[in-house]
mmCIF file as gemmi writes it, N, C-alpha and C atoms, coordinates in Angstrom:
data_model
loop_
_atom_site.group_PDB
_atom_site.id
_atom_site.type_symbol
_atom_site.label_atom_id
_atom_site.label_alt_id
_atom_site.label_comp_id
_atom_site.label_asym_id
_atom_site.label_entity_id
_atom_site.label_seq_id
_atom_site.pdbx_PDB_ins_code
_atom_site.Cartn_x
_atom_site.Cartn_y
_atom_site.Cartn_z
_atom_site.occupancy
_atom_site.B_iso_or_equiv
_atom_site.pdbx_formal_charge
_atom_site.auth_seq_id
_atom_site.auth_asym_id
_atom_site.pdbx_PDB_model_num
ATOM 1 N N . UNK Axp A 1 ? 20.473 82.508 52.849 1 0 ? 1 A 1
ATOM 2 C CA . UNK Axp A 1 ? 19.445 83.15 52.083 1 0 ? 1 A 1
ATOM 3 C C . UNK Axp A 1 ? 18.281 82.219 51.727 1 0 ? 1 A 1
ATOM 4 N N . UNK Axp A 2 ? 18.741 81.082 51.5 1 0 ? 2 A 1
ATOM 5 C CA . UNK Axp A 2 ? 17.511 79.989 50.868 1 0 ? 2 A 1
ATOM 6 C C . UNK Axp A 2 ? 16.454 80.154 52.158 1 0 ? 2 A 1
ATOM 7 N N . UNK Axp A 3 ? 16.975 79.981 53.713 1 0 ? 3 A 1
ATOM 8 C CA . UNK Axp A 3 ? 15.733 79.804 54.335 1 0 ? 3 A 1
ATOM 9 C C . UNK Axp A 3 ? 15.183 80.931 54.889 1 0 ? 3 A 1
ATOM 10 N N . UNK Axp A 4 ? 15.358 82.018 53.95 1 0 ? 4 A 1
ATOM 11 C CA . UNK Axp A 4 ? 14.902 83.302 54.194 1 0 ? 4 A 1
ATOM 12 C C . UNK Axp A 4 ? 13.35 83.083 53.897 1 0 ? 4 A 1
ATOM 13 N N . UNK Axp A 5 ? 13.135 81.774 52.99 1 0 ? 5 A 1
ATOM 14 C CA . UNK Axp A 5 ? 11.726 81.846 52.454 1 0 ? 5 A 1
ATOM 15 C C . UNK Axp A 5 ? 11.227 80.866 53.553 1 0 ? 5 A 1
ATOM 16 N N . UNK Axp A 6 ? 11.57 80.137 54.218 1 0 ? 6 A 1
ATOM 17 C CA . UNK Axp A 6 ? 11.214 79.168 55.01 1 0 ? 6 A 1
ATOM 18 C C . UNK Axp A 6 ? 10.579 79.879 56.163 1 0 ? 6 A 1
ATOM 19 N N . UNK Axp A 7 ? 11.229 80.5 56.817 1 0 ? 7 A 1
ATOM 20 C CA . UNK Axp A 7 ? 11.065 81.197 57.913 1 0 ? 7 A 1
ATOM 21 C C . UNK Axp A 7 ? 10.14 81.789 58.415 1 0 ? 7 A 1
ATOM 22 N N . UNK Axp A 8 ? 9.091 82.66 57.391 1 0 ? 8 A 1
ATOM 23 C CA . UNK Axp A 8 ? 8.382 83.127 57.577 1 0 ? 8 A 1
ATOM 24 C C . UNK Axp A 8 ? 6.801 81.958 57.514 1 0 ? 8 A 1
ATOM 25 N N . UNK Axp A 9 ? 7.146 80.879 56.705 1 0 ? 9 A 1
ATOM 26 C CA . UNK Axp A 9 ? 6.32 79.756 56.824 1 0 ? 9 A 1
ATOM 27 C C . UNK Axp A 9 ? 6.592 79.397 57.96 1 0 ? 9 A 1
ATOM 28 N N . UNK Axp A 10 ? 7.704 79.197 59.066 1 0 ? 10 A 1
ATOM 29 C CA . UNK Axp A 10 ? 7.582 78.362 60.514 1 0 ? 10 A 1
ATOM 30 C C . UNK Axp A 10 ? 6.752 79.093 61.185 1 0 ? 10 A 1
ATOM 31 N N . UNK Axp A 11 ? 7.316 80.524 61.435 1 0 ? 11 A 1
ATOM 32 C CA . UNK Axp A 11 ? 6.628 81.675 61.766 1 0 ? 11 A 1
ATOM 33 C C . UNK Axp A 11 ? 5.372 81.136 62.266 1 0 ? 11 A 1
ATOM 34 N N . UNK Axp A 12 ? 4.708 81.198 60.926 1 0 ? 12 A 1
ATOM 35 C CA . UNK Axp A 12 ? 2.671 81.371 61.001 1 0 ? 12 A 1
ATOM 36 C C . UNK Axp A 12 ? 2.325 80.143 60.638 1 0 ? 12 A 1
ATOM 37 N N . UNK Axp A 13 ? 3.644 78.88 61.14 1 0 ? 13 A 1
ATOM 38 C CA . UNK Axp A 13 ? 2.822 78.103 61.706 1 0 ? 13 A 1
ATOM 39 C C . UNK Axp A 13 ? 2.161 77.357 60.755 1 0 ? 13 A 1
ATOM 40 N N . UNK Axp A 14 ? 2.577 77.568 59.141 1 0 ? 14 A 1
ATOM 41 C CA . UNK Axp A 14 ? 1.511 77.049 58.411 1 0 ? 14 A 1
ATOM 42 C C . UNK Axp A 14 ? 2.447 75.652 57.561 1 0 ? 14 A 1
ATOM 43 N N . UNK Axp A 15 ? 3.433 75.018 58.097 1 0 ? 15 A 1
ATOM 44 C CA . UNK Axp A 15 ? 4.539 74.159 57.744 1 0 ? 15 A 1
ATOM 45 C C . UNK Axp A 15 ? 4.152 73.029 57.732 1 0 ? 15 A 1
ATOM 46 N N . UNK Axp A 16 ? 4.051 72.053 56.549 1 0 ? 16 A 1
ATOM 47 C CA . UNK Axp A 16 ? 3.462 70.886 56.172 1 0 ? 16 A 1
ATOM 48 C C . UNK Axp A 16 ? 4.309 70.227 55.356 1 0 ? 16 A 1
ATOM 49 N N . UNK Axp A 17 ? 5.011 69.234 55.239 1 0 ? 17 A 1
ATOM 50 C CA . UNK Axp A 17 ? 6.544 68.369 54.382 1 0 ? 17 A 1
ATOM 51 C C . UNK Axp A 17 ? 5.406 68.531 53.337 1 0 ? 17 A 1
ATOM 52 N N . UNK Axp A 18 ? 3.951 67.703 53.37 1 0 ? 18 A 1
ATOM 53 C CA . UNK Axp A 18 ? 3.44 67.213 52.325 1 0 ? 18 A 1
ATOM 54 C C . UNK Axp A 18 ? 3.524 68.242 51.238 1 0 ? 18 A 1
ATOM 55 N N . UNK Axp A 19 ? 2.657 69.616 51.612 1 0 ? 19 A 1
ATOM 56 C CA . UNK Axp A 19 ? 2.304 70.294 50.955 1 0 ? 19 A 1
ATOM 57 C C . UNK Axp A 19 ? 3.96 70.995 50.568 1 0 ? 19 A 1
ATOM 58 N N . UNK Axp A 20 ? 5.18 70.877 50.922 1 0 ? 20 A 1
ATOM 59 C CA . UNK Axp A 20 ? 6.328 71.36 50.783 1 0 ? 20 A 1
ATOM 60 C C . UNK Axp A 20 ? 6.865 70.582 49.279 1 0 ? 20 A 1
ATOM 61 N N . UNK Axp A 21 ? 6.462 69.431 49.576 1 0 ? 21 A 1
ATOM 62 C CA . UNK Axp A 21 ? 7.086 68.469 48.621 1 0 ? 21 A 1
ATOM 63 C C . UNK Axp A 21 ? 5.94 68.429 47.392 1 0 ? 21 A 1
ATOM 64 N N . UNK Axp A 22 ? 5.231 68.511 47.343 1 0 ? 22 A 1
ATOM 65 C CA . UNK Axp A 22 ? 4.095 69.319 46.352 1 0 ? 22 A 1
ATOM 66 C C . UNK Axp A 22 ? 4.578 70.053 45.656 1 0 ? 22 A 1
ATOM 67 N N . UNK Axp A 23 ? 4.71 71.246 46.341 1 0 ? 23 A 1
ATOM 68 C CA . UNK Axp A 23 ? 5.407 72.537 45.978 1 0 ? 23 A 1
ATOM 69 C C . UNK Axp A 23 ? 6.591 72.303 45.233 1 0 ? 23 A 1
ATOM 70 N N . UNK Axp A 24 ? 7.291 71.725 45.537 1 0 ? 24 A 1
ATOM 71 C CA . UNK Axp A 24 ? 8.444 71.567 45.537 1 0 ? 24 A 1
ATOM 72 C C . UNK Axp A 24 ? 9.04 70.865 44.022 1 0 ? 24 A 1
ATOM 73 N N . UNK Axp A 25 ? 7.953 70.559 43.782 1 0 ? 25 A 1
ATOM 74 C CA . UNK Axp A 25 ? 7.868 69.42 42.078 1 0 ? 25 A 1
ATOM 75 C C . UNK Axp A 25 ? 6.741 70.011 41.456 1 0 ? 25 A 1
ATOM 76 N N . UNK Axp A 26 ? 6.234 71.39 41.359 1 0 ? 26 A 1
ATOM 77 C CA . UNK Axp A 26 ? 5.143 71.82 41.082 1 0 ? 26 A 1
ATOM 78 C C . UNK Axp A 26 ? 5.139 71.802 39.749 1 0 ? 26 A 1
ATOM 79 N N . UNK Axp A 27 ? 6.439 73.067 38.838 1 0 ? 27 A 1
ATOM 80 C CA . UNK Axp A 27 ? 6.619 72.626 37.709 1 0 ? 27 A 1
ATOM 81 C C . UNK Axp A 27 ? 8.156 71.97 37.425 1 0 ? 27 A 1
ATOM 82 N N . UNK Axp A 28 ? 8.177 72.327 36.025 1 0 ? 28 A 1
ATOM 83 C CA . UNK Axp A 28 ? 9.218 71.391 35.719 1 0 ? 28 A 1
ATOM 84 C C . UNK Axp A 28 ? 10.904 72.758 36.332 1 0 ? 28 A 1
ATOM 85 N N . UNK Axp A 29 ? 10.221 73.761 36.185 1 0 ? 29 A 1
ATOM 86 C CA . UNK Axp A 29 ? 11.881 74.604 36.818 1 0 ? 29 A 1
ATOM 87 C C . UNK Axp A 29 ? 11.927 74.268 37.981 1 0 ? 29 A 1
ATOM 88 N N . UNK Axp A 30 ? 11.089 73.852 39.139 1 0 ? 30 A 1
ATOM 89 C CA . UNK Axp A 30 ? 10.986 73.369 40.448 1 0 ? 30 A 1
ATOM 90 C C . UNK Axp A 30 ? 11.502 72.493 40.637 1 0 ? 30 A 1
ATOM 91 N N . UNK Axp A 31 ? 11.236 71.496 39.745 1 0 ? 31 A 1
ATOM 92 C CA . UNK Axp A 31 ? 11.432 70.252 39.887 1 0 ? 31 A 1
ATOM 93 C C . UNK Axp A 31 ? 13.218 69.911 38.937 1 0 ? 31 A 1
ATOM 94 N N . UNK Axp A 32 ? 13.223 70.511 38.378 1 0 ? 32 A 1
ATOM 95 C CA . UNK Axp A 32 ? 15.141 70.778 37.802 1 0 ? 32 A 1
ATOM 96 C C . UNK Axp A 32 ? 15.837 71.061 39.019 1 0 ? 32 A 1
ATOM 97 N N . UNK Axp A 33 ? 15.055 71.797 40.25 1 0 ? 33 A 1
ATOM 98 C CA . UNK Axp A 33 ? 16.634 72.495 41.34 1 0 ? 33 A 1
ATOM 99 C C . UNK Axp A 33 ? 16.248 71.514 41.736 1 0 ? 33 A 1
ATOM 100 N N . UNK Axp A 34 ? 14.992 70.922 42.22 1 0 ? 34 A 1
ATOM 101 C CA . UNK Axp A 34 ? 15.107 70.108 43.551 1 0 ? 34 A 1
ATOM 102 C C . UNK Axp A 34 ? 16.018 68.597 43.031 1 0 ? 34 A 1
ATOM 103 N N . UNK Axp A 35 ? 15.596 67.856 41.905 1 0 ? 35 A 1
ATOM 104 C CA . UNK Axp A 35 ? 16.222 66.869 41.286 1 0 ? 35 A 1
ATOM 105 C C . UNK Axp A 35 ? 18.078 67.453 41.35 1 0 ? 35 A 1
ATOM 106 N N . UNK Axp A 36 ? 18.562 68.365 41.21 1 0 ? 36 A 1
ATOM 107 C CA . UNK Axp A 36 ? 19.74 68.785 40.857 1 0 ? 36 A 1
ATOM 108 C C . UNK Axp A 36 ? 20.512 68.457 42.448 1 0 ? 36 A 1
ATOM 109 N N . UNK Axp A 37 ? 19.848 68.971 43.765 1 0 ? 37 A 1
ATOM 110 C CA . UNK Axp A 37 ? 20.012 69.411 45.029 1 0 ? 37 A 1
ATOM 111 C C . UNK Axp A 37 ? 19.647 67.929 45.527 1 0 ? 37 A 1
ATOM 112 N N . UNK Axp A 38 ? 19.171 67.021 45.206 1 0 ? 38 A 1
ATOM 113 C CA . UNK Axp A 38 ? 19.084 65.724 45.28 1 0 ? 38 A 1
ATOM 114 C C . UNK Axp A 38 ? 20.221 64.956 44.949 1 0 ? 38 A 1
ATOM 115 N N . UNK Axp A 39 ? 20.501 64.885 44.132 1 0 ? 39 A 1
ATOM 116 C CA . UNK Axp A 39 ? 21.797 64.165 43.196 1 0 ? 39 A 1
ATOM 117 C C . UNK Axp A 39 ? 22.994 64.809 43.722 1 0 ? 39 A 1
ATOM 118 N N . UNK Axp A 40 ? 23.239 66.352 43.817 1 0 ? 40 A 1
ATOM 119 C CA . UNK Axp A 40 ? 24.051 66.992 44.506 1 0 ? 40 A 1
ATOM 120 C C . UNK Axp A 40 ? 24.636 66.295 45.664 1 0 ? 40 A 1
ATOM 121 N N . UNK Axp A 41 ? 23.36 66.232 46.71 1 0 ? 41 A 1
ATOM 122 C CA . UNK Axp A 41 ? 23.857 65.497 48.29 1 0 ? 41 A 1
ATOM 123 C C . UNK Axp A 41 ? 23.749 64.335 48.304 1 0 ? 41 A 1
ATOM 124 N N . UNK Axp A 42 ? 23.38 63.109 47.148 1 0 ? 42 A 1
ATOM 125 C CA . UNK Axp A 42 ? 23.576 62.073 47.499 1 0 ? 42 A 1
ATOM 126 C C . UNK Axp A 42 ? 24.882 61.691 46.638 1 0 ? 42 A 1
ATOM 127 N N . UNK Axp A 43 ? 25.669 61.952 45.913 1 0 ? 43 A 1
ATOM 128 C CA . UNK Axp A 43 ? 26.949 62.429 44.864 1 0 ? 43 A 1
ATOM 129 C C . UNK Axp A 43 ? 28.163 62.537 46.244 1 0 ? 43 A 1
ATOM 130 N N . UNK Axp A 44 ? 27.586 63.885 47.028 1 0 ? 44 A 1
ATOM 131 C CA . UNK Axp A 44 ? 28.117 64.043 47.946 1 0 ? 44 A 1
ATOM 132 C C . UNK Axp A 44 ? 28.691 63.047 48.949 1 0 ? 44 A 1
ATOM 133 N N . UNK Axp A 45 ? 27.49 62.424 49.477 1 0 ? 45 A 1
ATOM 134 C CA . UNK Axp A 45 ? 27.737 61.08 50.787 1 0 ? 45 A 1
ATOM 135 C C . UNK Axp A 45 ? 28.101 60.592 50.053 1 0 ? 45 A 1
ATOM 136 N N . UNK Axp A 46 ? 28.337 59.85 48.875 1 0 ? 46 A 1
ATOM 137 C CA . UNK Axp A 46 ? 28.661 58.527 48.814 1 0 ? 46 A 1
ATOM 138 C C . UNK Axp A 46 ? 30.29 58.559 48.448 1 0 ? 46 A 1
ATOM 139 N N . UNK Axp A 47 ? 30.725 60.256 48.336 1 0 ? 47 A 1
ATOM 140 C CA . UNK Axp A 47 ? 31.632 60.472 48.01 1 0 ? 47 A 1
ATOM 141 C C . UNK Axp A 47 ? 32.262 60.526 49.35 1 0 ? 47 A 1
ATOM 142 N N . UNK Axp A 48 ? 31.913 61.394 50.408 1 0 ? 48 A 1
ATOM 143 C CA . UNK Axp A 48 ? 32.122 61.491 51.722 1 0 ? 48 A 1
ATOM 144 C C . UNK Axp A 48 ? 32.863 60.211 52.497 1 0 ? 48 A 1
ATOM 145 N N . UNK Axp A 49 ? 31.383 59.155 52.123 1 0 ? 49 A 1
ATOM 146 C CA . UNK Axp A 49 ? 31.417 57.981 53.284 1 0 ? 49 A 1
ATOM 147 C C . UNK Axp A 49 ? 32.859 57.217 52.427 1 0 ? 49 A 1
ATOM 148 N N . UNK Axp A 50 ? 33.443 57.188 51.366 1 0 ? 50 A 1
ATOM 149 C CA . UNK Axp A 50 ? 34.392 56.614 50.737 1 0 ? 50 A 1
ATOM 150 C C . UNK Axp A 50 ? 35.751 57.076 51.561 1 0 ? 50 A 1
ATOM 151 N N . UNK Axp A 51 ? 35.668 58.48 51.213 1 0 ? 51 A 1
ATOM 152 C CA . UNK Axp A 51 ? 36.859 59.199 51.818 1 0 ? 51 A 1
ATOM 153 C C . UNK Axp A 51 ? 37.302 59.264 53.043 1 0 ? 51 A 1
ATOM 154 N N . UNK Axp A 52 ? 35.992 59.342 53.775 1 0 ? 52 A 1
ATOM 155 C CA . UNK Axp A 52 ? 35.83 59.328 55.303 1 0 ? 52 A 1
ATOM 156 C C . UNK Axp A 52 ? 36.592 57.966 55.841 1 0 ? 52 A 1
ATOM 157 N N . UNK Axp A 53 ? 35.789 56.568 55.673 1 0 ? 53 A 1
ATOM 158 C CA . UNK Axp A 53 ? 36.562 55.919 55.194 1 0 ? 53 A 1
ATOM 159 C C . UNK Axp A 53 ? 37.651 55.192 55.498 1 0 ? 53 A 1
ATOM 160 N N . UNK Axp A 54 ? 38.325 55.861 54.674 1 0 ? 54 A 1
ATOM 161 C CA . UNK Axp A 54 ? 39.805 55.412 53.282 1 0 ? 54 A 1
ATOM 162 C C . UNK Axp A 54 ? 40.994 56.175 54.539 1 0 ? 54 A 1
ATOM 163 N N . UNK Axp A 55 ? 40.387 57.372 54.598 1 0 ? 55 A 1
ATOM 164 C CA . UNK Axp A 55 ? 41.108 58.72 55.406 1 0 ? 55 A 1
ATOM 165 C C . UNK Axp A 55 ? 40.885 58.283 56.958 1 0 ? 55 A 1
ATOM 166 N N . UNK Axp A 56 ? 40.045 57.795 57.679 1 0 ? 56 A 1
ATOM 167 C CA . UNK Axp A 56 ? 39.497 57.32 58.826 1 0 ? 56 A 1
ATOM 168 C C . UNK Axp A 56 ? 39.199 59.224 59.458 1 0 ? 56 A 1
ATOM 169 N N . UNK Axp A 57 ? 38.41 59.887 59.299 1 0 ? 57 A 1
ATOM 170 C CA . UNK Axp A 57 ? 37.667 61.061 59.301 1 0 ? 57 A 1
ATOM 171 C C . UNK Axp A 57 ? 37.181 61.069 60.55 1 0 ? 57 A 1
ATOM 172 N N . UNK Axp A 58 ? 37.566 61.513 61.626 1 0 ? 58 A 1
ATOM 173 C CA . UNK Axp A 58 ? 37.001 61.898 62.976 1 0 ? 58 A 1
ATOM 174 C C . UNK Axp A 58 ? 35.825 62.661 62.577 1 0 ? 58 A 1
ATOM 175 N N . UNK Axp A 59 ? 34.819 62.709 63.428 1 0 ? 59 A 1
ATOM 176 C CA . UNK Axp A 59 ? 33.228 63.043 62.999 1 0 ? 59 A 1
ATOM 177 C C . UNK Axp A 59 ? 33.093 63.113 61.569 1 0 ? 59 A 1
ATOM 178 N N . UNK Axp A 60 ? 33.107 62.067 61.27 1 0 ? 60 A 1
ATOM 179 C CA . UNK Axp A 60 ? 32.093 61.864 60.018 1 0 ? 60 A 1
ATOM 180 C C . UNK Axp A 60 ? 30.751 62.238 59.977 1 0 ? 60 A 1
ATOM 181 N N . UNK Axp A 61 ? 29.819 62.073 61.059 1 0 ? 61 A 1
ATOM 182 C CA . UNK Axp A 61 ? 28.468 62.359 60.375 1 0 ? 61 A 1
ATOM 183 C C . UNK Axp A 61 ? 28.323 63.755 60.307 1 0 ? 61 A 1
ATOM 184 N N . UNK Axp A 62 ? 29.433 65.074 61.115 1 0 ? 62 A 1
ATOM 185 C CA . UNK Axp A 62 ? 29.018 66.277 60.695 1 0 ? 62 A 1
ATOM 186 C C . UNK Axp A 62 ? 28.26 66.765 59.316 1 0 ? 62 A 1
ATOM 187 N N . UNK Axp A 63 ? 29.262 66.361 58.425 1 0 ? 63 A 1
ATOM 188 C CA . UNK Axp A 63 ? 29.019 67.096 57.595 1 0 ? 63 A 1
ATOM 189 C C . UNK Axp A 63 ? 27.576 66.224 57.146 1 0 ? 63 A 1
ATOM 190 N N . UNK Axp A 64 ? 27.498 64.851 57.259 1 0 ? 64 A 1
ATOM 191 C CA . UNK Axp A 64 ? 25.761 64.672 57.011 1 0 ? 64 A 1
ATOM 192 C C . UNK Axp A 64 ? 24.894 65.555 57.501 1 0 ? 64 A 1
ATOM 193 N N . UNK Axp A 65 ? 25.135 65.791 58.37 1 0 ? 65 A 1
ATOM 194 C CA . UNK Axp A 65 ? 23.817 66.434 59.424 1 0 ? 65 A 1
ATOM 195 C C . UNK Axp A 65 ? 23.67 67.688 58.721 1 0 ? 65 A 1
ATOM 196 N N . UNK Axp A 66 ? 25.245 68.319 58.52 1 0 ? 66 A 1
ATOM 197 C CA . UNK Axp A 66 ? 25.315 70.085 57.913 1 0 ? 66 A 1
ATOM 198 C C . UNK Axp A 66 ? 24.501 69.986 56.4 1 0 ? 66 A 1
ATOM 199 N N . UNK Axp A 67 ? 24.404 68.894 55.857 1 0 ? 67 A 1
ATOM 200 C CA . UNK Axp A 67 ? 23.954 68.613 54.286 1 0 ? 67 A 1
ATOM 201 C C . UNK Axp A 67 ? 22.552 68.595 54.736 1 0 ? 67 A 1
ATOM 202 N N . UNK Axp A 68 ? 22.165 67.686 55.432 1 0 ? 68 A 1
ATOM 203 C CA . UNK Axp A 68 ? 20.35 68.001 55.904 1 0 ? 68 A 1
ATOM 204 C C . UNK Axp A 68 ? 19.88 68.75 56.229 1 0 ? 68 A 1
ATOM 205 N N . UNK Axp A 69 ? 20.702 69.992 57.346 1 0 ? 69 A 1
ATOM 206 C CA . UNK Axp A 69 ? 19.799 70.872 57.257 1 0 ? 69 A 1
ATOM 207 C C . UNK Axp A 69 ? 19.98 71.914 56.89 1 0 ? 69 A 1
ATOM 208 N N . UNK Axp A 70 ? 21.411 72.377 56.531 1 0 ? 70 A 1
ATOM 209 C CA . UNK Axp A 70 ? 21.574 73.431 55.203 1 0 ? 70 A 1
ATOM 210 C C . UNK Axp A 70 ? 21.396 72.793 53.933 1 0 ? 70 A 1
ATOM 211 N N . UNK Axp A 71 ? 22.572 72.134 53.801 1 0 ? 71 A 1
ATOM 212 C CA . UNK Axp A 71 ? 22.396 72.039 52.232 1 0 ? 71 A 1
ATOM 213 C C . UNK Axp A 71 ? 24.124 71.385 52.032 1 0 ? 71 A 1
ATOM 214 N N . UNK Axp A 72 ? 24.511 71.203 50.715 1 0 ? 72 A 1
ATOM 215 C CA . UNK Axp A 72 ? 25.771 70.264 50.52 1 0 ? 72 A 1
ATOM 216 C C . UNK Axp A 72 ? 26.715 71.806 50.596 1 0 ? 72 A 1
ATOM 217 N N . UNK Axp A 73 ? 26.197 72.908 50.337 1 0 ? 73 A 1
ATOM 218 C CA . UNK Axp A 73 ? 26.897 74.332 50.729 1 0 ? 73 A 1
ATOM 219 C C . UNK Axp A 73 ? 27.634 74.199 51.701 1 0 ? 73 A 1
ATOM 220 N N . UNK Axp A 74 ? 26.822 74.099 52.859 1 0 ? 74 A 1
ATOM 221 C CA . UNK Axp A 74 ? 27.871 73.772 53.795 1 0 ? 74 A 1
ATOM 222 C C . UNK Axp A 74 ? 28.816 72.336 54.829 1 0 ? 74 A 1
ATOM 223 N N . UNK Axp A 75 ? 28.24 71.088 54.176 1 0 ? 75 A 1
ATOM 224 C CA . UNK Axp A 75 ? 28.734 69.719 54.548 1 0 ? 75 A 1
ATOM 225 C C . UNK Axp A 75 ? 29.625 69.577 53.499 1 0 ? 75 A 1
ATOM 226 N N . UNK Axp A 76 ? 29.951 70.141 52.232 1 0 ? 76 A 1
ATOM 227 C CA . UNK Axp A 76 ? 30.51 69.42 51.752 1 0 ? 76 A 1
ATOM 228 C C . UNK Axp A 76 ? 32.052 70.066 52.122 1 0 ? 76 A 1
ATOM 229 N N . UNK Axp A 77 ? 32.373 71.758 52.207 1 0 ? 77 A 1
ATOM 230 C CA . UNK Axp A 77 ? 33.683 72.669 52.768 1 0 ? 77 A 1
ATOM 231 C C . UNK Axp A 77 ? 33.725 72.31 54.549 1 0 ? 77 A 1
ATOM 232 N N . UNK Axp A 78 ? 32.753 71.765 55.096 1 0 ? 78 A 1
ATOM 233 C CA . UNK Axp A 78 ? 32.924 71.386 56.725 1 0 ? 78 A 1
ATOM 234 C C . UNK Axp A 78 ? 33.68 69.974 56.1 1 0 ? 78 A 1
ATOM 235 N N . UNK Axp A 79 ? 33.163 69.156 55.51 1 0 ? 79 A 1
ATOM 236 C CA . UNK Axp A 79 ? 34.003 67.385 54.956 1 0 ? 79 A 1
ATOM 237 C C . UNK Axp A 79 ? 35.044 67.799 54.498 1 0 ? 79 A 1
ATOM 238 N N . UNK Axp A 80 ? 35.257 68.655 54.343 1 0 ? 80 A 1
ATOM 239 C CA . UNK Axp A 80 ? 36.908 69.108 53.275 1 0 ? 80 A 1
ATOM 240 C C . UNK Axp A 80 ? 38.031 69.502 54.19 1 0 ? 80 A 1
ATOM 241 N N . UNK Axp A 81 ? 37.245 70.377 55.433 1 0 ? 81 A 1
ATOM 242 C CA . UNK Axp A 81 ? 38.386 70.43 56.293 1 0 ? 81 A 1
ATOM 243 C C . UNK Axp A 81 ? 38.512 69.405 57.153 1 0 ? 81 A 1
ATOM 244 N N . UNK Axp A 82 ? 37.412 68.638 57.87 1 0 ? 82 A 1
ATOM 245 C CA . UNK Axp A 82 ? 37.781 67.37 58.672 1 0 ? 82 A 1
ATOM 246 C C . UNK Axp A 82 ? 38.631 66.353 58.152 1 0 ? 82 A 1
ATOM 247 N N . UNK Axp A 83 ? 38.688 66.393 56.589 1 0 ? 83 A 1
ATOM 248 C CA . UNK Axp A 83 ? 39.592 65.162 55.351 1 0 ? 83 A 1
ATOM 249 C C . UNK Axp A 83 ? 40.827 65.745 55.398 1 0 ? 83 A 1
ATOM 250 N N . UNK Axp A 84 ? 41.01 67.556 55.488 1 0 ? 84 A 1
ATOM 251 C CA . UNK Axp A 84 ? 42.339 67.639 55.391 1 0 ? 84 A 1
ATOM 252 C C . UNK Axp A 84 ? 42.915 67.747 56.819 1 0 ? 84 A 1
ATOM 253 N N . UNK Axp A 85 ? 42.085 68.041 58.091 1 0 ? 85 A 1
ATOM 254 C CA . UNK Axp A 85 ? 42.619 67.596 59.566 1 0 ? 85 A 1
ATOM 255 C C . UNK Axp A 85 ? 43.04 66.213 59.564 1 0 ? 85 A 1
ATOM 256 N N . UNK Axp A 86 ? 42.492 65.268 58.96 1 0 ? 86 A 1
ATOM 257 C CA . UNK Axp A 86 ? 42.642 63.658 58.788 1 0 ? 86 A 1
ATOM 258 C C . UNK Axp A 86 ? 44.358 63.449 58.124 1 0 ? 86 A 1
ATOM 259 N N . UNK Axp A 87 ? 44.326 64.635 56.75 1 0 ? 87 A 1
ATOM 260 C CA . UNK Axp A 87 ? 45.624 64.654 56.275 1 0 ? 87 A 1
ATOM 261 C C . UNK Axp A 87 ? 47.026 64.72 56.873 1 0 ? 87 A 1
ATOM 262 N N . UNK Axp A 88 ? 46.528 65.834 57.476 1 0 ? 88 A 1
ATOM 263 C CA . UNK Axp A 88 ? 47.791 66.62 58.119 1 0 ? 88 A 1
ATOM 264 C C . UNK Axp A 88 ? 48.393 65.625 59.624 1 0 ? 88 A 1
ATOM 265 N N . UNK Axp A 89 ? 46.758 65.065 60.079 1 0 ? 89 A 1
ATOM 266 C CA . UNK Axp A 89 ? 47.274 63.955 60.728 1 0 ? 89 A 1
ATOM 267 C C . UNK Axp A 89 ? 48.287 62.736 61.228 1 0 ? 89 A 1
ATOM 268 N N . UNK Axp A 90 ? 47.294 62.283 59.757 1 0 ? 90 A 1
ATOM 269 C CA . UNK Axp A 90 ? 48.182 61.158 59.336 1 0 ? 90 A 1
ATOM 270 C C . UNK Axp A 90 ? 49.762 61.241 58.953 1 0 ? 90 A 1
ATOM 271 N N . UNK Axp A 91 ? 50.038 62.452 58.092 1 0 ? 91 A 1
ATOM 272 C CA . UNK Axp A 91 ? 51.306 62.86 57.579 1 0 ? 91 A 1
ATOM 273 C C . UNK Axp A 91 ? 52.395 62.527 58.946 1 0 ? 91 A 1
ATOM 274 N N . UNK Axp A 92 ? 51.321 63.745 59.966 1 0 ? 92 A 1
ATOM 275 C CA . UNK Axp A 92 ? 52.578 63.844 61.641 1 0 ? 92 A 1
ATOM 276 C C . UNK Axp A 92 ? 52.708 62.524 61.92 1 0 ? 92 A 1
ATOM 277 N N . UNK Axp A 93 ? 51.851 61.512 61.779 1 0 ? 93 A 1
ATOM 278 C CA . UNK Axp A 93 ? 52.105 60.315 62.114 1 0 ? 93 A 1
ATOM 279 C C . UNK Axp A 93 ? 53.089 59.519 61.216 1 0 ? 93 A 1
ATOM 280 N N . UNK Axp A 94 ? 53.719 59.461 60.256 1 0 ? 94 A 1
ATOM 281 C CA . UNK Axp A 94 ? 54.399 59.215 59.406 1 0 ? 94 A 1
ATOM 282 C C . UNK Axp A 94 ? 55.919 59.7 59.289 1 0 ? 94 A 1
C-alpha cells in the first residue's frame, strides 16, 4: 500500500530523491514516521548482522535488500525465517 503513492510519481516521470527527501521532513508529523522508519531499519541490521552472524545465516543480505526496497515489513519476517532455517539446521546437525 505505501507505494501506492509512489507509483503514480514514477509514472509521470516527475521522481527526484531531492525533492522526496524535502518532502519527506516537511513537517514535524513527516518527519516523526520517517525518523521512526529510520531507527526501525537500522535497530533492525544491526540486530540482523549479530544474529546472522552468531547463527551463520545463509543469504544474509536478503533481508537487507527486502528492508531497502520495501521496508523492515518485509526483511525483518524474510530474516526470521532464514534464522529459523539456520535453527532447524544446526539442531539436524547436532
Amino acid at each position: 500500500m505505501p507505494y501506492s503513492q509512489l507509483i503514480p510519481i514514477l509514472i509521470e516521470g516527475n521522481f527526484s530523491l531531492h525533492l522526496m527527501m524535502n518532502q519527506l521532513f516537511i513537517n514535524r508529523v513527516s518527519t516523526l514516521f520517517a525518523l521512526d522508519l529510520f531507527i526501525t531499519a537500522t535497530v533492525f541490521i544491526v540486530f540482523a548482522l549479530y544474529e546472522g552472524f552468531k547463527f551463520k545465516i545463509k543469504y544474509l543480505w536478503l533481508p537487507f535488500i527486502a528492508t531497502i526496497l520495501v521496508r523492515a515489513s518485509l526483511g525483518f519476517p524474510l530474516f526470521l525465517y532464514l534464522r529459523e532455517i539456520s535453527l532447524e539446521k544446526n539442531n539436524d546437525n547436532n
